[in-house]
C-alpha positions in Angstrom: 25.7 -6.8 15.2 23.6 -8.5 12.5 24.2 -8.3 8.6 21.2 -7.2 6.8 20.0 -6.6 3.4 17.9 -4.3 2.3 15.7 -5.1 -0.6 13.3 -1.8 -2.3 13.1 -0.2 -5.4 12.4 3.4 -3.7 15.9 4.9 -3.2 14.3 7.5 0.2 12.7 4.6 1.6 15.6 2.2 0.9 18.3 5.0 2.5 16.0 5.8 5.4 15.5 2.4 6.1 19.4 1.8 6.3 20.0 4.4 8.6 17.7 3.2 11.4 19.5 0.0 11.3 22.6 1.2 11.4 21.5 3.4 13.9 20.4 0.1 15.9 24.1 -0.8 15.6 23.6 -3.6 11.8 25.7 -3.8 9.1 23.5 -3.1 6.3 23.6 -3.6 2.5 21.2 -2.4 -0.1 19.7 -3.6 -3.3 17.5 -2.4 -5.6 15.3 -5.0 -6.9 14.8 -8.1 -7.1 17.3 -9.7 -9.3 20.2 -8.0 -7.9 19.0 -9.3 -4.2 18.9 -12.8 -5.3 22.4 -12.3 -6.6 23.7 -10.5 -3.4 22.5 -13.4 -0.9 23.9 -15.7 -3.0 26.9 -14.1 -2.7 27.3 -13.8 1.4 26.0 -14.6 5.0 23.2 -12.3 6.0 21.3 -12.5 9.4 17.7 -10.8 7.9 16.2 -9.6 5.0 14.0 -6.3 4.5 12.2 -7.0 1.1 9.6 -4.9 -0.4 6.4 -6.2 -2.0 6.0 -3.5 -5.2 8.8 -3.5 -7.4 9.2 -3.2 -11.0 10.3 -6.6 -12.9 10.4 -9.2 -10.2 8.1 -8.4 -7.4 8.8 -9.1 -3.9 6.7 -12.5 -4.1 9.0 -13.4 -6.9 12.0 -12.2 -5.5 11.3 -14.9 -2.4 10.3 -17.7 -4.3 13.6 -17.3 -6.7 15.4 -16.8 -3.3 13.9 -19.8 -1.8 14.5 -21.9 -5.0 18.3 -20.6 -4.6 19.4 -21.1 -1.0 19.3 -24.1 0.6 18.9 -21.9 4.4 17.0 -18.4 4.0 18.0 -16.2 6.5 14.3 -15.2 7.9 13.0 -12.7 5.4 10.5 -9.6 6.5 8.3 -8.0 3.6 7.1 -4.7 3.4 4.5 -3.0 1.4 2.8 -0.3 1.5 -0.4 -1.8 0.0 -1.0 -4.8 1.9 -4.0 -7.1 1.8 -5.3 -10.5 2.9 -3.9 -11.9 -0.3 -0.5 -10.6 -0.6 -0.4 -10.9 3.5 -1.3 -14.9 3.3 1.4 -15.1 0.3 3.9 -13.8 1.8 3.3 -16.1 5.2 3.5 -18.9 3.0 6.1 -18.9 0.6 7.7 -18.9 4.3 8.2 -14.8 5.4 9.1 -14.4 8.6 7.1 -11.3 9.3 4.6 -9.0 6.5 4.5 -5.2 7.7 2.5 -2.2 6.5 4.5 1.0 5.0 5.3 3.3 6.9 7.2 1.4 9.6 8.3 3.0 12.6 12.1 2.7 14.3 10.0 0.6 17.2 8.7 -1.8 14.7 11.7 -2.4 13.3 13.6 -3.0 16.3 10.9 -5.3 17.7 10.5 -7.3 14.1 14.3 -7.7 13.5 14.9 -8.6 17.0 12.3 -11.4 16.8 13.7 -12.5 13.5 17.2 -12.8 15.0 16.4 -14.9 17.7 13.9 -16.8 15.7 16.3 -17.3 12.4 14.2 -19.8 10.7 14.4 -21.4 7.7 11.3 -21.4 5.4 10.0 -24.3 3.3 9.3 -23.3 -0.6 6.2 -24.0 -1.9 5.0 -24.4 -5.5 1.3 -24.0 -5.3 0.1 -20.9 -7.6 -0.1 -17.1 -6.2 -3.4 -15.2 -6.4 -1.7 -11.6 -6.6 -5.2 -10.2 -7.3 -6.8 -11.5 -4.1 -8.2 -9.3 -1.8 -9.8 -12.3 0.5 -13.0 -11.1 0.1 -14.9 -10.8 3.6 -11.3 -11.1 5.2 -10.6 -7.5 4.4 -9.5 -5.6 6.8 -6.5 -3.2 7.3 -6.6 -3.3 11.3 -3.7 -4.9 13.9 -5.9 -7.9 14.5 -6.9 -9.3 11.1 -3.7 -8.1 9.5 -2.8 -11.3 12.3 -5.6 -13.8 10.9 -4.0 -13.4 7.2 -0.7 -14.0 8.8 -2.0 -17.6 10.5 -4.0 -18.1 7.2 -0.2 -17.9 5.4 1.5 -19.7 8.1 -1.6 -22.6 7.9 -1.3 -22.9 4.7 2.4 -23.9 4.1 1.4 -27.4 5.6 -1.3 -29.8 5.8 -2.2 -30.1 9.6 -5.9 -29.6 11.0 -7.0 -26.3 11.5 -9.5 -24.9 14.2 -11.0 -21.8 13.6 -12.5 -20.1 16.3 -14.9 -16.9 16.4 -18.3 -15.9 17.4 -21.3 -16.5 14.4 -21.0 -14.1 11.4 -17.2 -13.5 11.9 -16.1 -15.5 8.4 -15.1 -18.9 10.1 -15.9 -20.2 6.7 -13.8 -17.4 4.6 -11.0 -18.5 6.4 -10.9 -22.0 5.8 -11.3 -21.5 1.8 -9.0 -19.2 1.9 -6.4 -21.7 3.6 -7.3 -24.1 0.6 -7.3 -21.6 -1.7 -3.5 -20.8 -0.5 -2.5 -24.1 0.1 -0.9 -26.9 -2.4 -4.4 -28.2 -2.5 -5.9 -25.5 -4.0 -6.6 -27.6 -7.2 -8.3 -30.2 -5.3 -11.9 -30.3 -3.7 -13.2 -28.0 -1.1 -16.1 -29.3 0.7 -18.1 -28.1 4.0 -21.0 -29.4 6.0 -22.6 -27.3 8.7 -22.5 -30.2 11.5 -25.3 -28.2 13.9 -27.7 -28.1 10.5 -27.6 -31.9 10.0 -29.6 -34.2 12.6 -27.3 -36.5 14.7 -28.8 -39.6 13.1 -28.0 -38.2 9.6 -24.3 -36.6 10.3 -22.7 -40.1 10.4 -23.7 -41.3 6.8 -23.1 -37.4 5.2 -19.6 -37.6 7.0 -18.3 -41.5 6.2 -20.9 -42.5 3.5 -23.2 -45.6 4.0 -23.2 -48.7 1.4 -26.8 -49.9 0.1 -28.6 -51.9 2.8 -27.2 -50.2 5.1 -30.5 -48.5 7.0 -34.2 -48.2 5.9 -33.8 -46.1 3.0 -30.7 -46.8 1.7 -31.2 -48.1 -1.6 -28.2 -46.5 -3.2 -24.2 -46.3 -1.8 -23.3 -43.1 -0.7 -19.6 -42.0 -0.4 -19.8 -39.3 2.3 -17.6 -36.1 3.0 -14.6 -37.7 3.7 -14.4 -39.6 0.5 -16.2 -36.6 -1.9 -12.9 -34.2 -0.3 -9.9 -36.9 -1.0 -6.7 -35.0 -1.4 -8.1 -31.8 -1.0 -9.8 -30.4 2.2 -13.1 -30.9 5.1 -14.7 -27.8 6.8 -16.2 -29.1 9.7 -18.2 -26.4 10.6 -19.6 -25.6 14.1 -17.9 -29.1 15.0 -18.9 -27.8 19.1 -22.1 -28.9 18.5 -21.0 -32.7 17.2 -22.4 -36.0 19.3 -20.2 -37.5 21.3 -20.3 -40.7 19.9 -19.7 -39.0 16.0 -16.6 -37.0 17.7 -15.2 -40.4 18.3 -15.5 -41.6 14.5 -14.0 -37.9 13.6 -11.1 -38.4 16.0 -10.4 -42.1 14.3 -10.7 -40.7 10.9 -7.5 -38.1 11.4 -5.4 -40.6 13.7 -5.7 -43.2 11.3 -6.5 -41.9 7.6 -9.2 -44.1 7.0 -13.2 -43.9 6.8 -16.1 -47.0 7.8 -19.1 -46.2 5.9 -22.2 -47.0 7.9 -23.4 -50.9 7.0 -19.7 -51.7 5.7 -16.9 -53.6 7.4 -14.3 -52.7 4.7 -12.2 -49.0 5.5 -11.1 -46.7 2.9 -8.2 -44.6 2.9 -8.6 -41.1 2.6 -6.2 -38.1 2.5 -8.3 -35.4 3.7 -7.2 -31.7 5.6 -9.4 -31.0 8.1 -10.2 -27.7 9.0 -12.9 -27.4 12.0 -14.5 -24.2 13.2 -16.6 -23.3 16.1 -18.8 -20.5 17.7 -18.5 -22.3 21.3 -16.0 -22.9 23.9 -14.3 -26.1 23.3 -12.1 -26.2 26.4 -15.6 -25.3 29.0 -17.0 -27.8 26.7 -14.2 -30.3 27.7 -15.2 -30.0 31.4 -18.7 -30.0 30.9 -18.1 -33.2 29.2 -19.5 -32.4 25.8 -16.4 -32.5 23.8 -13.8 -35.5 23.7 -10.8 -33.7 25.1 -8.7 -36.2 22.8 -10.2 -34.9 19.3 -9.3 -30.8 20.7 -5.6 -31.9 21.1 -6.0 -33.7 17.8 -7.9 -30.3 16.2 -6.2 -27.6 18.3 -2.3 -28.1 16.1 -2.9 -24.8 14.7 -5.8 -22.8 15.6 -7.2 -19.2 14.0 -9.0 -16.6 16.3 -11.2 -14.2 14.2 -12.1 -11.5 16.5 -15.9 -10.0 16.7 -16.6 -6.9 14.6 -17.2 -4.7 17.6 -13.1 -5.5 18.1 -12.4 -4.7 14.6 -13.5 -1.0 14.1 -10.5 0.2 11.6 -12.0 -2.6 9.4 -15.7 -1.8 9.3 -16.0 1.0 6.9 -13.5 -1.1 4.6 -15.9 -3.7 4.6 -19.0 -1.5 4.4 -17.2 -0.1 1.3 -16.6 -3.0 -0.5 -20.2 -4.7 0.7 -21.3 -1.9 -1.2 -19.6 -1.7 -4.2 -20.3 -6.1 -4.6 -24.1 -5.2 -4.2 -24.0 -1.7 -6.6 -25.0 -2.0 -10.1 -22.9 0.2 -12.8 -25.6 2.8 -13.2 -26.2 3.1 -9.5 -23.4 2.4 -7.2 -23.3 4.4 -3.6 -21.3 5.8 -1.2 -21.6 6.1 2.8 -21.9 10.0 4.0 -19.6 10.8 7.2 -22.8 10.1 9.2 -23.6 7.2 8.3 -20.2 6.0 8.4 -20.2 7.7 12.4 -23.2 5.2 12.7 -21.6 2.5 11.6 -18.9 2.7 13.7 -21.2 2.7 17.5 -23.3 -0.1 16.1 -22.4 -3.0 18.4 -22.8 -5.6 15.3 -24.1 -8.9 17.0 -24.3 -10.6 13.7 -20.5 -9.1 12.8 -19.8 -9.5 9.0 -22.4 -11.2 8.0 -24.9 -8.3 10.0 -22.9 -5.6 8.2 -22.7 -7.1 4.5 -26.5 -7.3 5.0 -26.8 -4.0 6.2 -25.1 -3.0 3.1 -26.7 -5.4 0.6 -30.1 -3.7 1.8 -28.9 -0.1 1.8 -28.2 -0.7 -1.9 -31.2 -1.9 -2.6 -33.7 0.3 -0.9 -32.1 3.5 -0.8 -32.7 5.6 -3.9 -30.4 8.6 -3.2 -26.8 8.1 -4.2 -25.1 8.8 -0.7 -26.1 6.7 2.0 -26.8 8.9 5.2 -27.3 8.5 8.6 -30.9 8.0 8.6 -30.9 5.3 6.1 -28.5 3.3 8.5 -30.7 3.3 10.8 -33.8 2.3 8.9 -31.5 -0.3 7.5 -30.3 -1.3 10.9 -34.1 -1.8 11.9 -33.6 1.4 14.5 -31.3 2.0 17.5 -30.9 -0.9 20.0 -29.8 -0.3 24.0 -26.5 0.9 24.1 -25.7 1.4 20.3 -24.9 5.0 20.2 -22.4 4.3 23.7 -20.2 1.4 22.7 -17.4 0.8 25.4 -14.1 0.0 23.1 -13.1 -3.8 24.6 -10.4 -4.5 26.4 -7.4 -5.0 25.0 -7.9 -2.9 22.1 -5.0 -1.4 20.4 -4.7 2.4 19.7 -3.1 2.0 16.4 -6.5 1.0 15.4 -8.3 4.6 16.2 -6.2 6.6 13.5 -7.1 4.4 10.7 -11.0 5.1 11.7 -10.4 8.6 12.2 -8.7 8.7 8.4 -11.3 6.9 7.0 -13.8 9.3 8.5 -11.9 12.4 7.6 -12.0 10.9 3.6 -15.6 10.8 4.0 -16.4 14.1 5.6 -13.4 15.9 2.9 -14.9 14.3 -0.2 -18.7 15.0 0.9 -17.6 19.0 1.4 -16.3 19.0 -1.4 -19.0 17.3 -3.6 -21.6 19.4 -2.0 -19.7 22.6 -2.7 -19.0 21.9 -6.3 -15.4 21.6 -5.6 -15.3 24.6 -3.8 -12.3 24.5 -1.3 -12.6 27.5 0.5 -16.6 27.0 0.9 -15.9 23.5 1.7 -13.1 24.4 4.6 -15.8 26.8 5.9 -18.3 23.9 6.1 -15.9 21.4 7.5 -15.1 24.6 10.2 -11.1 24.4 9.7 -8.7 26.7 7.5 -8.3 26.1 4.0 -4.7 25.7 4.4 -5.8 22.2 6.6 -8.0 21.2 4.1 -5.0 21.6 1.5 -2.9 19.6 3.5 -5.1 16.8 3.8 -6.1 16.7 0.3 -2.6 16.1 -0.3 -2.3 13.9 2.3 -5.2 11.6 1.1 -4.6 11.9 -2.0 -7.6 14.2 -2.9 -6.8 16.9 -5.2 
């Protein structure tokens, strides 16, 4: 039996909550906010902590760093909110959560996440760097299983300053991810710089990287300090680092074992405290064996590594992100909204070019289309017509079914409010065009939040 405290300012959520653990066999006490929780673990031994996010006074954010500032071991603490986002997601992480749920939370979940936490029981590290409470993580949005995940890792990156590898097909937001992890991190207030190493010839990646002193190749008239140097104390995005020279790799591999850069025509190294966070499009590992990667800088690379999965895996995310594409492009006199069919489209596209593909779809369905509701038709102009196998995607393996209800919801919002906005607000017309009774429609205007 575990001791547990309960910490939420909604009394049915905070009662209910109690009784499944109980029910699982926990001694359970509650507290109301955030204050009073701070107090109460002060006070005794407790195994786990349920903490909400949303609470009146201090929120839950608050209520972990004051807890963290208080107790020299935190018992492993789980936040819950019912309004999650990449921000308050990579927060939580790393102010040192054990675990950041979405409201509502079935028995299952909670029996699976406190039975982790109970044989996990660590001990978080407190941080001081500065919370974004209004970041949404801009391309990172996404309310499905899988990037819920990636802001987890983000969090978990973030608490410390090891290298990174980020790892995703083209278009997926390798790059989001790595500012976000500086954004997050202690270094936040220091510089953030990336270089694109496939973009820069081989002969010219060595001086951009460690810098060159004057003299030291035809053309060098001036010093130059070079990545390494320009990101001191703050952190490197080496992006598409697959595509790096082997004989670069081995400079890049020096540079993190030993802290310290040669710029090209100098004998004399600098020190450098640089985070490096490297991010790919290709297999490092078949790389390895096909001998185009130094299998000494992946161990030194792969500490913690970040997978962002392909759009096509992601599809309780995509009309999220279409949304918000949309409303970054609109203009206050002409902002637009998807139709159900266009959002149906949306969904079967396959999206080779992922995020990056869709935010351009979106971008040019804002500027082109004249008509306030985006419909299926303009997709597909937008889309530059159907491609082989669009309208028949095959779901991938693997993915999980508590991604198909938030699709369905999203498309249910869509088809509601468009009834309802073509009928004037006309329920009963509206229910006759969506072909169900009006007491359904009732019940999911209620549900959504429609009336």
């Amino acid at each position: 039996m575990a001791h547990l405290l309960i910490v939420d300012d909604d009394d049915a959520f905070r009662d209910t909550l109690a009784e499944t653990l109980q029910g699982l066999g926990h001694d359970v006490i509650a507290a109301a906010g955030g204050a009073e929780a701070v107090e109460t673990l002060a006070r005794g031994r407790f195994d786990a902590v349920f903490l909400d996010h949303r609470m009146p006074g201090m929120d839950g954010l608050q209520t972990l760093a004051a807890m963290q500032a208080r107790l020299v071991h935190l018992p492993p603490v789980i936040v819950l909110t019912a309004f999650a986002s990449a921000g308050n997601t990579i927060e939580a992480m790393r102010l040192g959560a054990f675990d950041h749920l979405a409201k509502p939370i079935s028995r299952e979940a909670v029996r699976e996440v406190l039975e982790r936490a109970l044989q996990q029981r660590t001990t978080a590290t407190p941080s001081n760097a500065p919370a974004d409470e209004d970041d949404s993580g801009g391309d990172l949005i996404g309310p499905g299983h899988a990037m819920r995940e990636v802001h987890k890792r983000i969090g978990l990156a973030a608490a410390n300053s090891m290298p990174v590898l980020v790892l995703g097909e083209t278009g997926t937001g390798k790059e989001m991810v790595a500012r976000a992890l500086h954004r997050h991190s202690a270094r936040a207030d220091r510089p953030f710089v990336a270089i694109n190493c496939s973009a820069i010839p081989k002969e010219l990646l060595e001086s951009e990287l460690f810098g060159h002193v004057r003299g030291a190749f035809t053309g060098a008239t001036g010093e130059r300090p070079g990545c390494f140097r320009a990101a001191d104390g703050g952190v490197l995005l080496l992006d598409e680092i697959g595509d790096m020279a082997l004989d670069v790799q081995a400079k890049i591999l020096r540079a993190l074992q030993e802290g310290e850069v040669t710029p090209l025509g100098s004998h004399k190294t600098i020190k450098v405290d640089v985070r490096v966070i490297a991010a790919t499009h290709r297999d490092l590992a078949t790389a390895v064996r096909e001998g185009r990667f130094r299998e000494d800088l992946l161990y030194r690379l792969d500490v913690l590594s970040i997978r962002l999965p392909p759009l096509r895996e992601r599809l309780a995310d995509i009309i999220p992100l279409a949304e918000h594409f949309l409303r970054r492009a609109a203009t206050p006199e002409a902002p637009k909204a998807l139709s159900a069919d266009a959002a149906q489209r949306l969904l079967s596209h396959p999206w080779p070019g992922n995020v990056r593909e869709l935010r351009n779809v979106m971008e040019r369905c804002q500027a082109l289309v004249r008509h306030r509701v985006i419909g299926g038709a303009d997709l597909a102009a937008a889309l530059g017509g159907a491609r082989p196998g669009e309208t028949e995607q095959t779901l991938p393996a693997g993915w999980l079914d508590a991604e198909l209800p938030a699709a369905v919801e999203r498309l249910e919002r869509l088809l509601i409010a468009n009834a309802l906005a073509e009928t004037g607000g006309n329920r009963a017309e509206a229910a006759r065009r969506l072909g169900i009774h009006r007491q359904l429609l009732y019940r999911k205007l209620t549900q959504y939040g429609l009336e």
